[in-house]
DOMARLO-43597 format. One record per residue (C-alpha): x, y, z; residue in three letters. Coordinates in steps of 0.25 Angstrom, whole numbers, plus 5000, padded with zeros to 4 digits. Example, Ala and Ser with C-alpha at 12.3 -4.5 7.8 and 13.67 -1.06 7.14 Angstrom:
<rs>
504949825031ALA505549965029SER
</rs>
This chain:
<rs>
551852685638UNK553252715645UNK553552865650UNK554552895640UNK553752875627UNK552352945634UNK553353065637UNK554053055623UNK552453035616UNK551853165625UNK553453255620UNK553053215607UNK551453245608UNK551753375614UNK552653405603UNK551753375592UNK550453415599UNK549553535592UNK550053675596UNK548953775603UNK548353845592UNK549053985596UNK550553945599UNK551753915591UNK552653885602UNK553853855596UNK554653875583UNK553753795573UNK552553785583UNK552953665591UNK554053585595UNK554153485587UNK554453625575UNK552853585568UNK552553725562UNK551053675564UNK549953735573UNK548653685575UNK548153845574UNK547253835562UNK547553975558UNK547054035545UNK547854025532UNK547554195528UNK548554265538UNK548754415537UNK549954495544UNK549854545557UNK551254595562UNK552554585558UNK553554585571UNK555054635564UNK556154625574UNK557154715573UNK558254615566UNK558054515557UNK558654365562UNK560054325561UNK560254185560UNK561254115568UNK561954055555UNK562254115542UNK561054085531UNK561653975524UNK562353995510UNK561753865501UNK560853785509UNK559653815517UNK559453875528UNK559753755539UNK559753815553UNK559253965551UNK557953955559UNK558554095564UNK557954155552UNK556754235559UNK556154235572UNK555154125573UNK554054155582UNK553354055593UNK552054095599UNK551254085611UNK549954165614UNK550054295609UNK551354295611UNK552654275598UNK554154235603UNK555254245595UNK556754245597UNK557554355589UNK558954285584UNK559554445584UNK559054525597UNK559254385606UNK557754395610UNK556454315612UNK555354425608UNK553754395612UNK552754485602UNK551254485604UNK550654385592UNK549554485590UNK550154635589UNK551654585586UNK552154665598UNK553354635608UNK553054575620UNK554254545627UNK555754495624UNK556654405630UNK558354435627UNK559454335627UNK561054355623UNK560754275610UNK559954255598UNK558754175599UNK558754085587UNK557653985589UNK556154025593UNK555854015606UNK554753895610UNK553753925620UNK553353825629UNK551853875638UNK552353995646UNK553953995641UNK554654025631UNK556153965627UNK557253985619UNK558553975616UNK559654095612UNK561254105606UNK561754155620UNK561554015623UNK560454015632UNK558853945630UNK557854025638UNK556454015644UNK555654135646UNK554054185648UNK553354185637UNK552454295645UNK553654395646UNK554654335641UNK555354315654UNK556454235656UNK556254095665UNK557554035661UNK558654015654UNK559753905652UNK561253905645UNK561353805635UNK562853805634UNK563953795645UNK564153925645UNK563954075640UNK565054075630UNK564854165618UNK565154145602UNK564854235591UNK563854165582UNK563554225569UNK563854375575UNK562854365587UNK563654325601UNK563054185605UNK563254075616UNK564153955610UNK562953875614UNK561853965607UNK560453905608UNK560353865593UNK558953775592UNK557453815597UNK557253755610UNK556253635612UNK555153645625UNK554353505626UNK553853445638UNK554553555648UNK555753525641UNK556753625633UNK557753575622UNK558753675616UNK560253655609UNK561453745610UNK562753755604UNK563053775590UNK564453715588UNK564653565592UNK565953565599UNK565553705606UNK564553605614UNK562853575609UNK561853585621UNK560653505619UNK559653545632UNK558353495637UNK557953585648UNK556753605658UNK555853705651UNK555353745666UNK556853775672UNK557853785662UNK558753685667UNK559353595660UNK558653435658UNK559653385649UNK561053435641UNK561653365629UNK562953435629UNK563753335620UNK562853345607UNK564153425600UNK565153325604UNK564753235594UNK565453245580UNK565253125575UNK563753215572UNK564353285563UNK564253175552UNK562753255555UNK563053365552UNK563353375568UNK562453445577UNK562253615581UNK560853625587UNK560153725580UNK558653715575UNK557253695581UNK557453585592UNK556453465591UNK555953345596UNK555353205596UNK554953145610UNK556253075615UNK557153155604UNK557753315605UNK558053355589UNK559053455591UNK559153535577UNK560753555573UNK560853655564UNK561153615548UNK561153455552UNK560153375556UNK559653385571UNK560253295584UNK559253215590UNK559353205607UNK558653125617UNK557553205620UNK557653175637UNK559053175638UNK559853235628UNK560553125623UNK561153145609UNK560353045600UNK560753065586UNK561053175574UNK560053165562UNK560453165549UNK559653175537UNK560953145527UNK561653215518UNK561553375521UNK560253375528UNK560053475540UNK559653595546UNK558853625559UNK557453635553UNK556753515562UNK555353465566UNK554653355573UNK553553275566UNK553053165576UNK554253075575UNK554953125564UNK556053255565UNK556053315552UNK557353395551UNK558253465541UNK558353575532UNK559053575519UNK559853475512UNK561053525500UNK559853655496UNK558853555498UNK557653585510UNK557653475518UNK556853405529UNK557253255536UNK556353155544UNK556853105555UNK556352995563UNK556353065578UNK556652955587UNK557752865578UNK558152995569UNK558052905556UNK558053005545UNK557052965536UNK557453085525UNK556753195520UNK555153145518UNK554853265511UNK556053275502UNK555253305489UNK554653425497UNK556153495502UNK555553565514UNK556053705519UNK554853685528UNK553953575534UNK552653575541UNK552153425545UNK550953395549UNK550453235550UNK549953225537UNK550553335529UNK551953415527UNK552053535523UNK553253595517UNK553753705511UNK554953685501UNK555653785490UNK554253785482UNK553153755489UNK552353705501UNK552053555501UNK550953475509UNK551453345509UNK550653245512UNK551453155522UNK550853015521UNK550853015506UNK552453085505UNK552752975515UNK552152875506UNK552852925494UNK554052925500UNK554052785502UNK553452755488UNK554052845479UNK555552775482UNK555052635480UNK554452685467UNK555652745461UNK556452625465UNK555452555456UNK555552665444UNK556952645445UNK557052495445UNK555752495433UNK556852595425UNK557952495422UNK556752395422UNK556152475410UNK557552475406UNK557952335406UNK556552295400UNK556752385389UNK558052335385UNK557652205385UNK556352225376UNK557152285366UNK558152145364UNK556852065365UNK556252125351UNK556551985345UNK555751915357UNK554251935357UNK553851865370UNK555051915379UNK554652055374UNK553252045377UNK553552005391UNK554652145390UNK553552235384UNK552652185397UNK553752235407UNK553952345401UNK552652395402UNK552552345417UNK553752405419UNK553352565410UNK551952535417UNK552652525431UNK553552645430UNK552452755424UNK551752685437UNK552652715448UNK552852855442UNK551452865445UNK551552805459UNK552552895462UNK551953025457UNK550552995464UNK551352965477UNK552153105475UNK551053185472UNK550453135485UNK551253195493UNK551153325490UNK549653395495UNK549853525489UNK550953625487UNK551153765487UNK552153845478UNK552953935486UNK554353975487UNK555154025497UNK554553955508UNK554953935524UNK554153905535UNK552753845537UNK551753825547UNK550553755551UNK549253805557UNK548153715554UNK547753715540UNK548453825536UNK550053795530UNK550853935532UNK552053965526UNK553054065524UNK554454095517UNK555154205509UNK554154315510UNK552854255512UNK551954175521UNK550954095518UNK549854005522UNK549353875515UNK548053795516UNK548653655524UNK547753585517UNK547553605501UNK548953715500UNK548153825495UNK548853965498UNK548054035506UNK549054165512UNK550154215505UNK550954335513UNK552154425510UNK553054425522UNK554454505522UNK555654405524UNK555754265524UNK554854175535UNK555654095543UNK554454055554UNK553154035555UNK552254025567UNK550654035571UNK550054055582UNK548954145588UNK548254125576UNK549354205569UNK550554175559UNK551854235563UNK553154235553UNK554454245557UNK555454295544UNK557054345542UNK556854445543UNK556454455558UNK555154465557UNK553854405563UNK552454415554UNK551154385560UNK550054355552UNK548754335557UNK547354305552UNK546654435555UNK546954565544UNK547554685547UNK546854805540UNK548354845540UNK549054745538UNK550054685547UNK551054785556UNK552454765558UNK553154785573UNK554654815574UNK555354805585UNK555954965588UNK557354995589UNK557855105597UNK559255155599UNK559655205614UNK560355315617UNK561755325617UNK562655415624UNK563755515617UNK564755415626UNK564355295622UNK564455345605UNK565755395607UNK566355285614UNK565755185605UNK566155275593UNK567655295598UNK567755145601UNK567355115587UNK568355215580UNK569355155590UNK569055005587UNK568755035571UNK567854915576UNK566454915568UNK566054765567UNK566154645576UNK565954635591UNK565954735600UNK565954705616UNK565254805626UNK565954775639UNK564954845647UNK563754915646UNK562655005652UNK561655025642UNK562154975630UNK562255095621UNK563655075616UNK563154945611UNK562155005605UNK562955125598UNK564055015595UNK563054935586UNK562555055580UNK564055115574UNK564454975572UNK564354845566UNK564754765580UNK564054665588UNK563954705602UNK564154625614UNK563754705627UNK563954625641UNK563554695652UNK563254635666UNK562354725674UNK560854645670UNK560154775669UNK561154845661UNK561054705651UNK559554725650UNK559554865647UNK560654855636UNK559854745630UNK558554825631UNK559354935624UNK560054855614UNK558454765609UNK557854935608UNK558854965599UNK558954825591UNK560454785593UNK560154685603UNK560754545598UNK560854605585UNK562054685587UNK562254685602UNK562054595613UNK561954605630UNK562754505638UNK562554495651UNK563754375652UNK565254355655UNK566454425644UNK566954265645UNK565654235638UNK565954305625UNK566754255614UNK568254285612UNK568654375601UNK567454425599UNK567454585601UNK568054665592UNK567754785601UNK567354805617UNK566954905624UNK566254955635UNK565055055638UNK565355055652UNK566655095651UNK566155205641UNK565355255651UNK566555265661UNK566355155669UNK567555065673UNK567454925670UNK568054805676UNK568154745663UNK568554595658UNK569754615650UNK570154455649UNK568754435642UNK568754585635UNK570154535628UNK569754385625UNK568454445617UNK569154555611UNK569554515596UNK570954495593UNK571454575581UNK570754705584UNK569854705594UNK569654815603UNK569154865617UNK568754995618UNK568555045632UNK568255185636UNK568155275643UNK569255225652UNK569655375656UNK569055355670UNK569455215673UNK570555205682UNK571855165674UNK572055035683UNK570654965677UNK571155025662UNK572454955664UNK571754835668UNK570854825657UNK572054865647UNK572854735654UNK571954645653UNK571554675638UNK572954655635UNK573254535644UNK572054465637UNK572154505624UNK573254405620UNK573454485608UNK574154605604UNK573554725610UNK573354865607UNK572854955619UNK572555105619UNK572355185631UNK571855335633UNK571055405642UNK569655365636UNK569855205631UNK570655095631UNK570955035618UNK571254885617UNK571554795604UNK571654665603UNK572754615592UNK572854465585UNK572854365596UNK574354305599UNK574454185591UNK573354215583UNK573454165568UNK572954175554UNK572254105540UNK572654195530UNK572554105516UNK571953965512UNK573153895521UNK573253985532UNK574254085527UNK575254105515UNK576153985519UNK575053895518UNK575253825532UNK573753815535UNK574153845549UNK574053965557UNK575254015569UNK573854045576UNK573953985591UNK572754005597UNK571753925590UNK571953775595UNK570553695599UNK569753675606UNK569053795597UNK567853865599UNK566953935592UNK567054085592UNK565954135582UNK565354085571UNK564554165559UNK564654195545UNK564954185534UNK564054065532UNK563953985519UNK563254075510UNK564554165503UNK565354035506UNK566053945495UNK565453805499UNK566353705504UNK566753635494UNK567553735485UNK568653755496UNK568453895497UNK569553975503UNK569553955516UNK569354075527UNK570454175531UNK570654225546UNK571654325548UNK571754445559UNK570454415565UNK569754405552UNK569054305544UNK568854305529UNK568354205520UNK567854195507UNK566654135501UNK565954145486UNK566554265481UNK566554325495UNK567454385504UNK566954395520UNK567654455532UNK567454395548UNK567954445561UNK568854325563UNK568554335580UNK566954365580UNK566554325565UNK566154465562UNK565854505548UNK566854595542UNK566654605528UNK566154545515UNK566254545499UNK566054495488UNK567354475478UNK567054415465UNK567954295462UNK568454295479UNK568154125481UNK569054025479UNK568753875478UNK569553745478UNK570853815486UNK571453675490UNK571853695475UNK571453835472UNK572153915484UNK571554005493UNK571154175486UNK570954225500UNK572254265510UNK572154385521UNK573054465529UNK572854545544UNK572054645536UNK571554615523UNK571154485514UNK571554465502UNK570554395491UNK570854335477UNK569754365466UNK569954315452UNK571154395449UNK571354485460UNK571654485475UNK570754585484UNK571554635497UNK570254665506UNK570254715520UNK570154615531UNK569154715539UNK568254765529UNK568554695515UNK568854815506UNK569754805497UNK571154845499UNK571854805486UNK571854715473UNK572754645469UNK572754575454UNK573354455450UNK574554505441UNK574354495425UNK575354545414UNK574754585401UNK574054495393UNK574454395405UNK573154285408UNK572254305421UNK572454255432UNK571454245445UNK572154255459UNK572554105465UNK573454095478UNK573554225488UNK574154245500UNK574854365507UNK576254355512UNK576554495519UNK576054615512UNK576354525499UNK575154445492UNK575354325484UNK574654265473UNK574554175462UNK573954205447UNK572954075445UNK572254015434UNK570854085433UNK569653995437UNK568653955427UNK567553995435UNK567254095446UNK566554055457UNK564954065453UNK565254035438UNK564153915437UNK562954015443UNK563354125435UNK563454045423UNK561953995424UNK561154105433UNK560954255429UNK559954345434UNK559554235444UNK559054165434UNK559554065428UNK560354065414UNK559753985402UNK560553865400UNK560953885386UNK561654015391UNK562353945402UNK563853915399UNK564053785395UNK565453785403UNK564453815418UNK563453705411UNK564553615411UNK565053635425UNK563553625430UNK563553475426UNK564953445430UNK564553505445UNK563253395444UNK562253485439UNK561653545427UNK560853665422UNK559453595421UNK559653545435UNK560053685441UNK558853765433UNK557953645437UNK558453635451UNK558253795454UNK557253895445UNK558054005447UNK559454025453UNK559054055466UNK559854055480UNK559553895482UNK560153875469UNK561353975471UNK561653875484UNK561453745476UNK562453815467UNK563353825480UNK562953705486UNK563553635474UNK564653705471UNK564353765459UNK564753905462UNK566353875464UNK566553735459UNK566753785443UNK567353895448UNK568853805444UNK568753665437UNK570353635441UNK570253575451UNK569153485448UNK569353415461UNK569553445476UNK570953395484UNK571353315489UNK570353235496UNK569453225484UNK569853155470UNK571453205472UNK572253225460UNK573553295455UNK573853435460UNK573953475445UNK572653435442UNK571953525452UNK572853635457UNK572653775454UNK573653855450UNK574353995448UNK575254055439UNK575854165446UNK576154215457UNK576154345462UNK576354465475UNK575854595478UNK576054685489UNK574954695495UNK575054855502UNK575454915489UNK574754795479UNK575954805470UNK576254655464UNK577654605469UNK578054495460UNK577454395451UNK577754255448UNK577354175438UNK577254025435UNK576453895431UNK575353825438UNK575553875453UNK574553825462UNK573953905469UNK573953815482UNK575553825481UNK575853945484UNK576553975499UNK577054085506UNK578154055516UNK579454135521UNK579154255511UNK579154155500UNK578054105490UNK578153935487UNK577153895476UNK577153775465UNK577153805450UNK577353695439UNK578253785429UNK579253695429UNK580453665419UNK580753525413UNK582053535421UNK581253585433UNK580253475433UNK581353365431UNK582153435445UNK580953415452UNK580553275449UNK581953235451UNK581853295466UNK580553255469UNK581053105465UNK582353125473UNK581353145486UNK580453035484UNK581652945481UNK582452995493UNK581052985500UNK581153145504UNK579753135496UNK578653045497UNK577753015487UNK576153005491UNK575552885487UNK574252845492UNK
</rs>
């Protein structure tokens, strides 16, 4: 046997080799993400402690809209076990905790500058793990001590991901420890740069670096790669999860990029385990749950072998999987699934073929009535041919029924786990624990929340919910029951300086959301007192070590670290531009002069309105103010605003020179989609990323109208839905909901949403709302214009010009957005098909679907049928018949026979909402309307008989004096 299949057979033995009885090392048990243990612990299970931690998760992503949850392993915080001793990571206060598996009590605690995502994976005395600043770490599992740690990335840049300030290179999967080896993945966006790491467990030094995996963009015909997931392996293959697609597969000794999976069609997610040599990956496929084989070594897909079973969970053992799907938990048995699967296919093929042989036979028996020896031979296949088909029915229902060992009805399920002969499972308010062997529910117990994780270990279970909460149940009774241990909060003391500087600064600034910088600190209380009069994220960076430590102490006792503030020991070049809507400085309020880095305090400030705060000054010497006050402004490049007095200086950062704007469908009222913006020009970067996420979106297809970004806002508009961003830091500003605000199919339809420096302006049905940009209250209302007994019209075209708002009266819409879910679904239940109107029955079959199949499909109208309904479009694709197609690049046809159109148009002023003027004429589309030189251009087709004749005679002028060509294809 050669040395690299006996090294390759011993990774994989240790891989799949039974756990000691009391640890649960790693997320899911073992490397290879089993979920089994060889601890035989007993099925009745009573609660012990619950550990609550002061904040409940924050996943990295937004929950996903219509489709399941694909890489939200983020939900809670999963435990790993070693001894008497639980570690988990808290994806809010950027810690590693350690509580006693008995009393539920904090050990000890490890911080880092960014959330810890991924549990951690304890290899013997070690502990390691990965964290969004960037960094995979390695400390005691004694003390929690740290022995090392190594930067994934090139450097310490920062980004703002989904509100919490993260490293561009954030550690996005749960490392992998085999054979003194460490695997780990960073880097979220391809073209920002994906490091893929093996590294010595002992010294944290680098064995390996695949730094090219995001160069490849050929893999984005699969879905593309962004690690993010449990990282696996086989013995010569690293599996790294990437996110909603299918995982990359690597060399496992050199790095060497081997291939992207791909399960077809829609396939993905970063749920993954090893079985042997099989990878079994893949989350959810259009709504339905999903899991894919995978041959490790050639990455052959061999589909999805429990497909009649869709899996939200799976547990495999060598002769039985068990799943847990929308209704139940199965024990499948694996040889005789495997056996069906092979038979039942053939089988149908030779139903199929038997059909039309019935069929033919059958025809033909009928002519041959006149022929007595030609039917008799008829009459005998026939019979055969009946005899075979009841038969194969038969087959195929003794070989189905085989696969299934027993079930047990149960909705709402999640995770499962393994412990000898006991099954135990978990979901939406329960936790439960099932023979293995027969099925028969043996524990059924309420829980709070919604169980994310399991683990077992010290001859305890332990459950990790949403809520942020880790239960322990164990098989001895309490005579009171189980206790509960919350981690204290406890607010410092804060001196009368420190309040009235922070209160005057926020009276100055009118700043109350966003992103405040701390430049400077001494004990952290005007962070603290910041969070508590605000709604600001905090960013403190201090640079004396023991003043960091005791601001973080501070900060974790009054539960606000990572959750609202964090420490950072680390450059001003390492944080994000644009990002602070307000700095200031505790040390300066103290009255200490401060040789402060203006360059970088300007570069982060955010342009239109951000403000530096810095007091009290009165002591400084007026050279160092000047300096400070030179700088801002020479670095700024922006207009400035600065305020000096005795106490403060007061700095404002304008729009940025050259900055542009999107304030309509095509960029602004002339419809150039362009902007005279001069700054941006590639290469780009990413700058923050966050919500809103899919779930208030309009899906894809129904060409919404596209987001506006104006005066450092963001708004967009979703399913009836109108949300507000900082456009610099991505800082929620405000949200509501307008009925009839969404506007589908605006290639022919026109945009209903255009904005100004201050205010958006929203068309709804037959009105426009004038919100402020700030805080969306409504400013104004303005109608569209209607003479007595004239017909009603909705809103169509919109832009501002100037003080002056423009409009178009446009021919009402058949149906609002929602019409075919309202029309069959009251009360949450849904309507009796004889009450349904025949009109949304109609629409249902021309949209591929049916009644019968949607009741049959879905008991109830739930949330999964609420994003079928979404997944196919059925919310917004009645919503307007005309047009009945998309342009241009599918099915193109005339104009006429699509366009959508007006007939009026119409100004107001907007400061004193008086109508200006009012135009009216025949089938104006809305798409035509411009705005250029203080004049409005639009199409109308009112056109006299001379008219007409005038125009064709010029239009065949220019094509004859070839002015004009004509397009031919």
């Amino acid at each position: 046997m050669n040395d690299s299949l006996l090294s390759g057979l011993l990774g994989l033995f240790l891989l799949t080799s039974p756990l000691a009885a009391n640890d649960w090392p790693a997320y899911r048990a073992d490397g290879h993400r089993s979920a089994v243990t060889t601890a035989n612990l007993p099925a009745k299970l009573f609660p012990h402690w619950t550990f609550q931690s002061r904040h409940a998760p924050r996943t990295a992503w937004p929950l996903p809209g219509e489709e399941v949850p694909r890489m939200h392993t983020d939900r809670a915080y999963h435990a790993v076990i070693t001894g008497t001793t639980l570690v988990f990571g808290n994806n809010v206060d950027n810690h590693v905790h350690a509580l006693d598996t008995r009393t539920g009590k904090m050990k000890w605690s490890f911080a880092t500058e960014g959330s810890v995502r991924f549990a951690p994976m304890i290899d013997g005395a070690r502990i390691y793990f990965g964290s969004d600043d960037g960094y995979v770490y390695c400390i005691g599992a004694a003390n929690g001590a740290l022995i090392w740690k190594h930067r994934m990335g090139p450097s310490g840049e920062r980004i703002i991901g989904r509100s919490r300030m993260v490293s561009v290179w954030p550690v996005r999967t749960g490392v992998l420890v085999e054979n003194g080896v460490l695997y780990a993945a960073a880097g979220v966006f391809p073209y920002e740069g994906l490091y893929i790491k093996a590294i010595d467990a002992k010294t944290g030094k680098p064995i390996w670096v695949n730094d090219t995996a995001g160069d490849q963009a050929w893999g984005m015909q699969y879905g593309g790669m962004s690690p993010q997931g449990y990282i696996v392996a086989s013995g010569d293959t690293l599996f790294v999860p990437a996110g909603r697609s299918m995982p990359a597969a690597f060399n496992k000794r050199t790095g060497k990029f081997k291939r992207f999976l791909s399960g077809g069609g829609k396939v993905g997610g970063s749920w993954a385990i090893m079985d042997g040599n099989k990878l079994y990956a893949g989350i959810g496929n259009q709504g339905t749950d999903t899991k894919i084989e995978f041959d490790a070594e050639s990455g052959r897909s061999r589909g999805d072998q429990f497909s009649r079973y869709p899996s939200i969970d799976m547990v495999l053992t060598k002769d039985i999987a068990y799943i847990a799907t929308q209704k139940a938990v199965y024990a499948i048995d694996r040889a005789a699934n495997r056996k069906a699967n092979s038979a039942v296919p053939a089988l149908d093929k030779e139903s199929a073929a038997l059909v039309k042989t019935i069929a033919a036979i059958r025809k033909r028996h009928k002519a041959a009535a006149e022929k007595p020896e030609e039917l008799k031979t008829l009459t005998a296949d026939l019979v055969k041919a009946t005899t075979r088909l009841t038969d194969i029915a038969k087959e195929k229902a003794a070989l189905n029924a085989a696969r299934v060992k027993w079930d047990a009805p149960r909705e709402g399920l999640g995770p499962m786990a393994l412990a000898g002969d006991t099954l135990f499972a978990a979901g939406k308010g329960f936790v439960i624990s099932i023979e293995a062997a027969t099925g028969k529910l043996v524990m059924d117990h309420a829980i709070k929340g919604h169980a994310i994780s399991l683990a077992i270990a010290d001859d305890r279970l332990f459950v990790s919910t949403d809520g942020g909460a880790i239960l322990c149940l164990s098989p001895r009774a309490l005579a009171v029951g189980g206790r509960t241990i919350k981690a204290p909060s406890t607010a410092g003391k804060i001196s009368a300086k420190i309040k009235a500087a922070a209160k005057s600064a926020l009276d100055l600034a009118k700043v109350d959301r966003g992103w405040c910088l701390v430049a400077g600190a001494r004990d952290g209380s005007l962070a603290e007192f910041l969070a508590a009069q605000s709604a600001l994220n905090i960013v403190v960076v201090e640079h004396d070590a023991k003043r960091v430590k005791a601001i973080c102490t501070r900060l974790m006792n009054a539960g606000l670290n990572g959750s609202r503030v964090v420490v950072w020991d680390a450059p001003y070049s390492d944080l994000p531009d644009y990002f602070a809507n307000l700095i200031v400085s505790e040390r300066a309020i103290l009255g200490e002069e401060l040789d402060l880095p203006v360059d970088q305090l300007a570069r982060v400030l955010r342009p239109s309105g951000g403000q530096l705060v810095l007091g009290s000054i009165k002591d400084w010497p007026l050279a160092s103010v000047h300096k400070i006050a030179a700088g801002l402004k020479a670095n700024a490049q922006a207009k400035t605003d600065l305020v000096l007095t005795n106490e403060r200086l007061h700095f404002t950062r304008g729009k940025l020179n050259g900055a542009g704007s999107w304030s309509g469908l095509y960029g602004n009222a002339a419809n150039t989609s362009s902007t005279p913006d001069t700054l941006v020009k590639g290469p780009l970067g990413v700058l923050w990323y966050g919500e809103p996420g899919s779930e208030d979106m309009v899906d894809r297809h129904a060409r919404a109208a596209s987001p506006l970004a104006i005066n450092g806002r963001l708004f967009m508009q979703g399913a009836e839905v109108l949300m507000a961003y900082d456009a610099y830091n991505g800082t929620f500003l405000w949200k509501r909901k307008i009925d009839g605000a969404v506007r589908v199919k605006v290639d022919v339809d026109g945009s209903n949403i255009t904005a100004t420096d201050d205010a958006l302006f929203v068309a709804a049905h037959n009105r426009v709302l004038q919100l402020d940009g700030q805080t969306g209250k409504t400013i104004r209302e303005f109608p569209v214009p209607r003479k007595a007994g004239g017909k009603a019209l909705r809103w169509g075209y919109i832009a501002v010009h100037g003080n002056i708002l423009i409009g178009t009266g446009a021919t009402p819409l058949d149906n609002d957005y929602g019409y075919l879910w309202n029309s069959i679904v009251k009360d949450d239940q849904w309507i009796p098909k004889a009450d349904v109107p025949k009109r949304a029955l109609d629409t249902l079959i021309k949209r591929r679907n049916s009644y019968e199949k949607l009741t049959a499909s879905y008991a109830t109208p739930d949330a999964r049928a609420f994003a079928y309904f979404k997944r196919a479009g059925l919310h917004w694709h009645p919503m307007n018949e005309n047009p009945p197609r998309w342009l241009p690049d599918h099915n193109p046809s005339p104009v006429n026979d699509t366009i959508m159109t007006s007939e009026k148009v119409f100004a107001y002023d907007i400061v004193t909402g008086e109508k200006l003027w009012e135009h009216e004429g025949e089938a104006i589309p809305n798409i035509s309307v411009v705005i250029g030189d203080g004049r409005i251009y639009f199409l109308k087709d009112d056109l006299n008989a001379r008219e007409d004749a005038q125009a064709k005679a010029a239009t065949e002028a220019n094509i004859s004096s070839g002015t004009f060509v004509v397009a031919r294809e």
